[in-house]
BATI-802523 format. One record per residue (C-alpha): residue number from 1; residue in one letter; x, y negated, z. Coordinates in steps of 0.001 Angstrom, whole numbers. Layout:
residues N
NODE  num  residu       c1       c2       c3
NODE  NUM       A        X        Y        Z
...
This chain:
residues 142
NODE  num  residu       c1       c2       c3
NODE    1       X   209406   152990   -84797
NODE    2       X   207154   151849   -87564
NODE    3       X   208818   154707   -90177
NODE    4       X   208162   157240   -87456
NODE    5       X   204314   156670   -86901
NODE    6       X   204361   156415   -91223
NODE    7       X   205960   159778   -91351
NODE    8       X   204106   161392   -88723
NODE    9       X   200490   160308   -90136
NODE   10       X   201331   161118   -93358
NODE   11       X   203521   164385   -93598
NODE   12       X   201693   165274   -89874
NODE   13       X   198585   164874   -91301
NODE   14       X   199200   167231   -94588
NODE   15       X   200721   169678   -92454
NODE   16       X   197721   169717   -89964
NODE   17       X   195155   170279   -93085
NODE   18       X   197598   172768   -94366
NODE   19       X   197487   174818   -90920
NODE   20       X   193776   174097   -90122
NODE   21       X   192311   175005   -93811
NODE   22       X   194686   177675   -93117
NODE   23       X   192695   179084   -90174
NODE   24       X   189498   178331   -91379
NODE   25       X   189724   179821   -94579
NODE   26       X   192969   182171   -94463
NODE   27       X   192358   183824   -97751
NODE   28       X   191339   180870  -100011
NODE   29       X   194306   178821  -102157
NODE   30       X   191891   176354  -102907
NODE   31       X   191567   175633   -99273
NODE   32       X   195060   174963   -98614
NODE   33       X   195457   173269  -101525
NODE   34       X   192314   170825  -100526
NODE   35       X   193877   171302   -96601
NODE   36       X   197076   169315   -98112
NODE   37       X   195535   166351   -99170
NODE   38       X   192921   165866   -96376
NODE   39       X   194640   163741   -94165
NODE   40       X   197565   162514   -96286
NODE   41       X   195627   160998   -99276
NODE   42       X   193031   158712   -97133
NODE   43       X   196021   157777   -94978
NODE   44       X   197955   156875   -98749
NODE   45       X   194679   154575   -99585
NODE   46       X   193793   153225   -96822
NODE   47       X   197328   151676   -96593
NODE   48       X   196632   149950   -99907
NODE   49       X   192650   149272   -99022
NODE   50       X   193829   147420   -95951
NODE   51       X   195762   145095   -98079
NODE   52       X   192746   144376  -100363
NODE   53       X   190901   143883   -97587
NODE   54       X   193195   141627   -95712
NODE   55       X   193391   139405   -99116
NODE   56       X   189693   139299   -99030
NODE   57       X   189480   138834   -95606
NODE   58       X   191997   136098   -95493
NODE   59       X   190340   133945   -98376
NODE   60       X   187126   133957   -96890
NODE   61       X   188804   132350   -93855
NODE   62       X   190814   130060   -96006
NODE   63       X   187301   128584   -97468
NODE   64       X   185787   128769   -94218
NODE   65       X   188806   126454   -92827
NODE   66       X   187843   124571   -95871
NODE   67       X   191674   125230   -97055
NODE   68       X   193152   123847   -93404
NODE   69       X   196079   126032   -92771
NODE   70       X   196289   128034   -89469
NODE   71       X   199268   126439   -86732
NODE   72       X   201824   128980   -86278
NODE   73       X   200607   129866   -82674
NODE   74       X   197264   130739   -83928
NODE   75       X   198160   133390   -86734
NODE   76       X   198309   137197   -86266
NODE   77       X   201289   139592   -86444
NODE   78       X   199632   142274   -88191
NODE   79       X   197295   141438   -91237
NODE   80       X   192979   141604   -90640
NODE   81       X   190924   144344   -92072
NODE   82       X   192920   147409   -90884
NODE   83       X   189349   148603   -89712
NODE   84       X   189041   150456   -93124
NODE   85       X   191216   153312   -91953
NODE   86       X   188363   154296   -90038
NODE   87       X   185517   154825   -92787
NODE   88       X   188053   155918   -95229
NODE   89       X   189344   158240   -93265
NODE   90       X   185652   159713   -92467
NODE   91       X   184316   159655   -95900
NODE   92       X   187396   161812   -97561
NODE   93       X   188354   163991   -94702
NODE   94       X   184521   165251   -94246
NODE   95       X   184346   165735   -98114
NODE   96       X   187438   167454   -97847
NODE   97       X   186058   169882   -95068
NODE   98       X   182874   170391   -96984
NODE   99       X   184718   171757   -99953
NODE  100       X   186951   174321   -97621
NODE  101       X   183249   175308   -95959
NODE  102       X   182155   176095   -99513
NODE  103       X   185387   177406   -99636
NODE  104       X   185019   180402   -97611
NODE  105       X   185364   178883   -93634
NODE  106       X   185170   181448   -91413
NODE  107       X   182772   178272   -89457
NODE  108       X   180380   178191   -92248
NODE  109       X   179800   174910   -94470
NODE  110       X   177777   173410   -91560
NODE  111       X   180539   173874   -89122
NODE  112       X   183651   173265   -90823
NODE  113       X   181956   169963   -92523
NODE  114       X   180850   168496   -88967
NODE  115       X   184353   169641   -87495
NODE  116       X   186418   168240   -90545
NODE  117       X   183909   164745   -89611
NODE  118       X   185397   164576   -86396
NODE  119       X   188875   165154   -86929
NODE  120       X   188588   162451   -89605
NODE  121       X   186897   159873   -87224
NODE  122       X   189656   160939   -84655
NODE  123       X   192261   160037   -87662
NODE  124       X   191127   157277   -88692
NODE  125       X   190669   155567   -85537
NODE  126       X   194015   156294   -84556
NODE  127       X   195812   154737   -88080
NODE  128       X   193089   152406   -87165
NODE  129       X   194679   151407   -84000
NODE  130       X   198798   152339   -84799
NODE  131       X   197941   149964   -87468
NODE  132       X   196735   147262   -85121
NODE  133       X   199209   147780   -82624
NODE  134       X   201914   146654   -85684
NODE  135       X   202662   149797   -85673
NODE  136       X   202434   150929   -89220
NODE  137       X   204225   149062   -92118
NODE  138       X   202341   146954   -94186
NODE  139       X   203004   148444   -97602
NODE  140       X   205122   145675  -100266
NODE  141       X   206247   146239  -103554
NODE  142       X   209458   146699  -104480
């Protein structure tokens, strides 16, 4: 289940920009181009942001239990910090939406930029909460 919801965010998520730039901006390369990466690349890093912030997030607890470790009952499934989805998410999909409005968006800037803001809350929320639920890999080396 977990490589399903991975696949789905990621490819799912190119393939939405790719169809929504697509619509917005029908004659404009540069907007399917930018389309691709909308969703997929803050998806890509904020996998590897949640781990950072996990690591930070589980130090500061370490030092906080003054280096006492946690009984097996007490610790989580799924690592801390997966709340980053959400801002990162946000921040690249709405720059992302700006450039297709400048683009040539058949919204205007204005329009495309607050719709692209929305769809990117939407998004992150929901790798926001797949990730959570245990539902998304955490990513490992090799």
């Amino acid at each position: 289940m977990q490589i399903l919801v991975l696949v789905v965010l990621f490819l799912g998520g190119g393939s939405f920009g790719v169809w929504l730039s697509g619509r917005l901006a029908p004659d404009s390369i540069l907007a399917q181009f930018v389309g691709l990466f909308s969703f997929s690349f803050p998806f890509a890093l904020g996998l590897h942001l949640w781990v950072g912030t996990a690591i930070v997030v589980e130090l500061l607890r370490l030092i906080a239990r003054r280096g006492r470790r946690l009984a097996p009952e007490e610790r989580s499934a799924t690592m801390p910090g997966s709340f980053v989805f959400v801002p990162t998410c946000a921040v690249i999909v709405t720059s992302a939406g700006l450039l297709i409005g400048v683009f040539g968006s058949s919204l205007g800037v204005f329009a495309t930029t607050g719709l692209y803001l929305l769809l990117g809350l939407a998004y992150g929320v929901a790798c926001w909460l797949f990730a959570r639920a245990g539902y998304l890999p955490i990513p490992q080396e090799p």
